[in-house]
Structures are given as C-alpha cells and as structure tokens.
N, C-alpha and C positions, 0 to 999 in steps of 0.2 A: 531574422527573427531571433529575439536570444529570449529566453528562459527567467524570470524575474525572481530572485530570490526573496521571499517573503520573510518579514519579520515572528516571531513565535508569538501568534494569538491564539486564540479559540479555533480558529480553522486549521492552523497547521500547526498542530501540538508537535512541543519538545520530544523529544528523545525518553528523557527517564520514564517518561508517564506513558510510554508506548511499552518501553522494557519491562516495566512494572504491568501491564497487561499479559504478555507475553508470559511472564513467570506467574501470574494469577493463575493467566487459563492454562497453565500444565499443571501446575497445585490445585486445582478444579477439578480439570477433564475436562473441560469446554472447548472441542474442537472446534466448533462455529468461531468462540469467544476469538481462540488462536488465529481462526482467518481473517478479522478485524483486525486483530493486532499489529497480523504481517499485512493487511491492503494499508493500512494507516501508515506502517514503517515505509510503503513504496511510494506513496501519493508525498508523504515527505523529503525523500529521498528525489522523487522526480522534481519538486519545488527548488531543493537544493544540488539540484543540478548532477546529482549522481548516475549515470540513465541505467548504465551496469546494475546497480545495487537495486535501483526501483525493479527492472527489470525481473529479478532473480524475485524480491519479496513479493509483488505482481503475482508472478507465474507461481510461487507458493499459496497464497493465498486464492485463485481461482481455483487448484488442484482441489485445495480442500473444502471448498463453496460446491465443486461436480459431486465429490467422494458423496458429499451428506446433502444434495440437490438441493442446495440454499438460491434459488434464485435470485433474490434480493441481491445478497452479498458478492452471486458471480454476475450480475448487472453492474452493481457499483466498479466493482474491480474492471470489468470489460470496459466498461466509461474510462476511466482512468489507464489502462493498459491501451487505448486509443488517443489519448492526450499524452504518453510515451511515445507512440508512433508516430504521431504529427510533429512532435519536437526534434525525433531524429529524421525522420526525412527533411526536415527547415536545415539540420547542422551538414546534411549530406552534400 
C-alpha cells in the first residue's frame, strides 16, 4: 500500500496558508487556534508522505487539544494520528 500524494485543494491546503495561521495564532493567543494549525501541518505532511514530520506536528497538536480539553480537536488529531499508524505498519 503506498500513500497517494494529493494535489493542493481545499482539503489539503498549501503550506503558506498553514504558516500564516500558525504566526496569526501566536499574534492572537489562540492556543486552540495554534493546535489547528499544527493538526493541519501533520494531516499534510502525512499526504506528502513525511511520517517523521506528521508525526512530531500530530503529537504537538494533541498535547495542546489535552492541555485546554478540546475534544473535538484531540478527536480529529487522534483520527489522523491513527491513519499515520496504519500507513507505517503498510511501510514496515
């Protein structure tokens, strides 16, 4: 099973538009905002094939969904941190 690298639509937004969140929500304060930022850089980063890189913004991104008990957000991420999983046990 290999990993389909998607084209940049509406579902797996670019790069700058992720960064530009990222630097919004520290010029905010919007810790939530910030755990969007980083689940969105991992769900990309696993599309593009990075698993390392998803991995790290993943396990960012849930830390800070526990800290401020966002469920929604540490759902999404746990969905997504389980489609990392199942792509590295397919590569193992």
């Amino acid at each position: 099973m290999t990993l389909a690298i998607l084209p940049s639509t509406e579902e797996t937004p670019i790069w700058p538009e992720n960064i530009f969140r990222i630097a919004w929500s520290e010029r905010v304060g919007s810790t939530v905002s910030f755990g969007y930022a980083k689940a969105r850089l991992g769900y990309l980063a696993l599309h593009l094939a990075d698993l390392a890189k998803a991995g790290d913004y993943l396990h960012q991104a849930l830390i800070i969904f526990y800290k401020f008990g966002h469920t929604y957000g540490m759902a999404v991420t746990l969905d997504w941190l389980a489609s990392l999983a199942a792509v590295e046990s397919c590569w193992e």
